[in-house]
N, C-alpha and C positions, 0 to 999 in steps of 0.2 A: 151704557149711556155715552152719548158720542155727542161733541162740540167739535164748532168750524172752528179754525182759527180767528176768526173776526169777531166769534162769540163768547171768547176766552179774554183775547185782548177787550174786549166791548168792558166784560166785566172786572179785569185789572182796571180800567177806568175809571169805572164806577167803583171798587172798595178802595181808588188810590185819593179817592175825591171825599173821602171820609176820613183816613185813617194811613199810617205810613207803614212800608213793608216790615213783617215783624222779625226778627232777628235768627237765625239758627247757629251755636257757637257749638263749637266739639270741646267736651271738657275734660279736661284731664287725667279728675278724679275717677269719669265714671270709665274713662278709655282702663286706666289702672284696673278697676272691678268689674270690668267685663271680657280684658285681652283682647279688646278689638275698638278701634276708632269710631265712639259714639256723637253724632250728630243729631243735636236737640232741635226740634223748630215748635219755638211759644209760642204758641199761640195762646199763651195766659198772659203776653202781653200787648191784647189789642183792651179799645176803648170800652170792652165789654167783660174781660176777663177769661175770653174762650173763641174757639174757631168759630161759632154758629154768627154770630155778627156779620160775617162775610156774604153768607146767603141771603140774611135777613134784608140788605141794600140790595143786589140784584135782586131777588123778588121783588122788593115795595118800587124800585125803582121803573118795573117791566111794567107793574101792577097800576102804576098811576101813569104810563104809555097808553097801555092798553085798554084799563078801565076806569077812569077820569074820575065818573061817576060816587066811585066808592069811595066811603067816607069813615067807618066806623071798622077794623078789622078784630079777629078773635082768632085765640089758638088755645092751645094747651101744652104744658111744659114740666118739668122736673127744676127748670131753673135757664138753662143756659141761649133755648130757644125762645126761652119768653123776653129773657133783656136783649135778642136779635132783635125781636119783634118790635118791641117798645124804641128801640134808636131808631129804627129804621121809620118808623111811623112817625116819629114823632118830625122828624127831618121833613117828609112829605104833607105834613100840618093833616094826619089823621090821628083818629081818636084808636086806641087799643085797650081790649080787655082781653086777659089770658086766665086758664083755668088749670089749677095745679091740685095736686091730692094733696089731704088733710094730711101733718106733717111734715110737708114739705120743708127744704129748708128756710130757716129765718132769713138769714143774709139775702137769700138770693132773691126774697120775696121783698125783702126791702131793698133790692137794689133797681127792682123792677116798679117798685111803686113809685122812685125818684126820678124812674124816667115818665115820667104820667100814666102809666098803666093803672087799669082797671083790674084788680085781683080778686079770680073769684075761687074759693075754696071747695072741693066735691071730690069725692072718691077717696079709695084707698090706695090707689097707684096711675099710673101714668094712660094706661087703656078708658080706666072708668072717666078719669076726668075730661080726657081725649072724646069719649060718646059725651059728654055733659056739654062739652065747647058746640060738636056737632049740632047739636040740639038747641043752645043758645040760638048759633048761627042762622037755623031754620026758621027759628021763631021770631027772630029781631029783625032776621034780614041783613047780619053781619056777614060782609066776606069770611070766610074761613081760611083761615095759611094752614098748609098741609104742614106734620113734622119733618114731612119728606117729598121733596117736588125737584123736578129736574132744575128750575132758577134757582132751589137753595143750593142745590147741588154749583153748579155752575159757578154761585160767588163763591163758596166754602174752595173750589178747584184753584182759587190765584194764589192760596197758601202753598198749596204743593210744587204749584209753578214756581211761586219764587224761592221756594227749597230745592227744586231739582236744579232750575234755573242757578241759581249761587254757586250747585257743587258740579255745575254742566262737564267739568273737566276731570272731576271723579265721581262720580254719582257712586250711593252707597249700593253694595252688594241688597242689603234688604231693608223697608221701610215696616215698623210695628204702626199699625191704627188700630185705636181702640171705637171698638163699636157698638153706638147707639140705636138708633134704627137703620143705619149703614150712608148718613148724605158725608161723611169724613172717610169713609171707605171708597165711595162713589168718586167722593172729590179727588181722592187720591189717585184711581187707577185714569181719570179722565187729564190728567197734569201728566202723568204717566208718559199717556199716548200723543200729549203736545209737545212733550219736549224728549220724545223720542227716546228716553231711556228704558233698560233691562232690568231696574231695580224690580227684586221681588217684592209681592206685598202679603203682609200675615196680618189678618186681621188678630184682636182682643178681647173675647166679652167676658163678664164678669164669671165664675163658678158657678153661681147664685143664681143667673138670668141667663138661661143657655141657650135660648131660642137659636139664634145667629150659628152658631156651633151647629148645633141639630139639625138645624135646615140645611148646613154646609154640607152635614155627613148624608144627609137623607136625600138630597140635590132638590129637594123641594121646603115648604116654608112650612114651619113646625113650631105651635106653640108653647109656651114651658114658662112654671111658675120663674117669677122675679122677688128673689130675697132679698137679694146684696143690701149690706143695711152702709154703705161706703162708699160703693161706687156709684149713683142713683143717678149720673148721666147713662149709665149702659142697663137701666134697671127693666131692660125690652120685655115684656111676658107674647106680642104679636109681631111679627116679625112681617116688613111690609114686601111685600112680592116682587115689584121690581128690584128691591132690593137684593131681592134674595138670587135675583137673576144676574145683577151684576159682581154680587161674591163671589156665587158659580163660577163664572167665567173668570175672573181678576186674580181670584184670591191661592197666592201662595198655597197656604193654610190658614186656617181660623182656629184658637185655643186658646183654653180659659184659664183665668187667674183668681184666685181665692182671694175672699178681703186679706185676707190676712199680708200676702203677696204684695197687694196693693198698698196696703199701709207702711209696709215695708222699703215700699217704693219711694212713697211721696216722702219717708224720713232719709232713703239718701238722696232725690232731686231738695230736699232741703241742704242735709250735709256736704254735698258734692256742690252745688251750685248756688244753693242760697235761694233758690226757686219754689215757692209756694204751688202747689199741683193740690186741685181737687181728685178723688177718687178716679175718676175716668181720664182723670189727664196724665195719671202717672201710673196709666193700667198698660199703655205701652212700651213701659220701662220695665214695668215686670215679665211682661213679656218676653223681653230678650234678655231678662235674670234669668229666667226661666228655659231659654234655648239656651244661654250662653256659651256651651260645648261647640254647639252645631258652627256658631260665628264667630269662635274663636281667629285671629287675626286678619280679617274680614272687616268692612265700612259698616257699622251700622247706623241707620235712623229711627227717630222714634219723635213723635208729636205730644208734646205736652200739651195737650190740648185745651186745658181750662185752670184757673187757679182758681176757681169759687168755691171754694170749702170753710164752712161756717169755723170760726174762732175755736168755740169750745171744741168741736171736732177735730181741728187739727191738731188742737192744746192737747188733747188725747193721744191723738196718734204719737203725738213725737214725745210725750211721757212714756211712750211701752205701754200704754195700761190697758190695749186694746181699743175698741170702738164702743163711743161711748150711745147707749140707747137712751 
């Protein structure tokens, strides 16, 4: 997936007009417990709690260029995509309903009702509620926002820019992205290709949801049950094909982290930095716990990509006591 230069700066415009560049600091602690210079970029702290906000403005923004018309949009989400959707609409005075599966998380469903979203409950995972949106869509006549479209891609890419962009003078040997249906993978290796650096990229899906993995090994798209009861931003069971075309090509390697790994993770981006990381945001920390041999005194990066993880969840994780069901 490939952007002009005009189409990249277009879209720093656009996420700079909502929101201010988010921070990447090398911490000390984790340089200590990994033997190699770690570079965090938060994206748990934009106005949303996570990188997906970034696509959600370029897309509403192209959307109400292009299709004036549209008034009412629908998607479906785990959490992080539906509070893109809902900032981003509501900015452009449209109406938004999103569709999440039953248990989803609390927090995140009330974080998305306070931005005026419409929340409709269906399925058991991310795919069923995803055909349930579809089918809203048809019936009402709601535009549909894909999980994965080249404009999310596009806004989600100014994070990486402004990561590689900050460290233009040493760019890190390798960057960890955790992956959900792959538009922060996507975004990554298209920042990549704008600002000209040789960073490696390793993608991260959960144990539990190995889709992303399997299609990497297989070179084609492979679907595979989704457990992970922790990491439920990477919780992929279909795995989307362009997607799958740009891992092929981009991707380092792609390798998976056990909850357990994860939980692990998000108690030292707590202890180390004081940084709340939901499951998926602190799944590319475990990642390079995980290599940490290979990048021994080496730059490393890694994308905290969301802090949304419900209270009593995290109260869990950072007791030791496991994940709480």
């Amino acid at each position: 997936m490939r952007f002009t230069r005009e189409e990249i700066e277009s879209a720093q415009r656009t996420v700079a007009a909502a929101m201010p560049p988010t921070p990447q600091y090398a911490w000390p602690l984790l340089a200590q417990r990994l033997g190699a210079a770690v570079w965090a970029k938060h994206e748990n702290h934009t106005p949303a709690g996570a990188f997906k906000i970034r696509g959600g403005l370029t897309y509403f923004e192209t959307l109400a260029r292009e299709q004036p018309a549209v008034r009412h949009a629908i998607s479906a989400t785990r959490g992080n995509h539906g509070q893109s959707v809902g900032f981003a609409a509501r900015r452009h005075g449209l109406a938004a309903t999103i569709v999440v599966p039953h248990g989803n998380s609390l927090e995140k469903n009330a974080a998305m009702r306070a931005l005026g979203v419409q929340l409709v409950e269906h399925g058991e995972d991310f795919q069923e509620a995803a055909e349930h949106a579809a089918m809203l869509a048809e019936r009402d006549g709601m535009h549909r926002v894909p999980s994965f479209h080249r404009e999310l891609v596009r806004g989600v890419s100014t994070a990486y820019v402004e990561f590689f962009s900050a460290l233009e003078s040493a760019p890190p040997d390798v960057l960890f992205v955790p992956i959900g249906l792959g538009s922060g993978f996507a975004a990554a290796a298209a920042a990549r290709a704008h600002c000209g650096v040789s960073t490696r990229l390793i993608g991260v899906v959960s144990a539990h949801a190995t889709a992303y993995r399997d299609s990497f090994r297989a070179g084609r798209p492979i679907e595979s049950p989704a457990s992970t009861r922790l990491a439920d931003g990477m919780a992929c069971r279909t795995p989307v094909p362009e997607s799958v075309e740009v891992i092929l090509r981009e991707a380092d390697d792609v390798i998976t982290v056990t909850d357990d790994e994860v939980a692990e993770a998000m108690r030292i981006l707590f202890s180390d930095t004081h940084n709340v990381a939901e499951g998926a945001g602190a799944a590319a920390l475990a990642g390079a716990l995980q290599q940490q041999e290979r990048w021994r005194g080496k730059t490393v990066g890694i994308c905290v990509s969301g802090g949304n993880v419900d209270s009593e969840m995290f109260a869990g994780v950072l007791g030791r006591g496991g994940v709480r069901t």
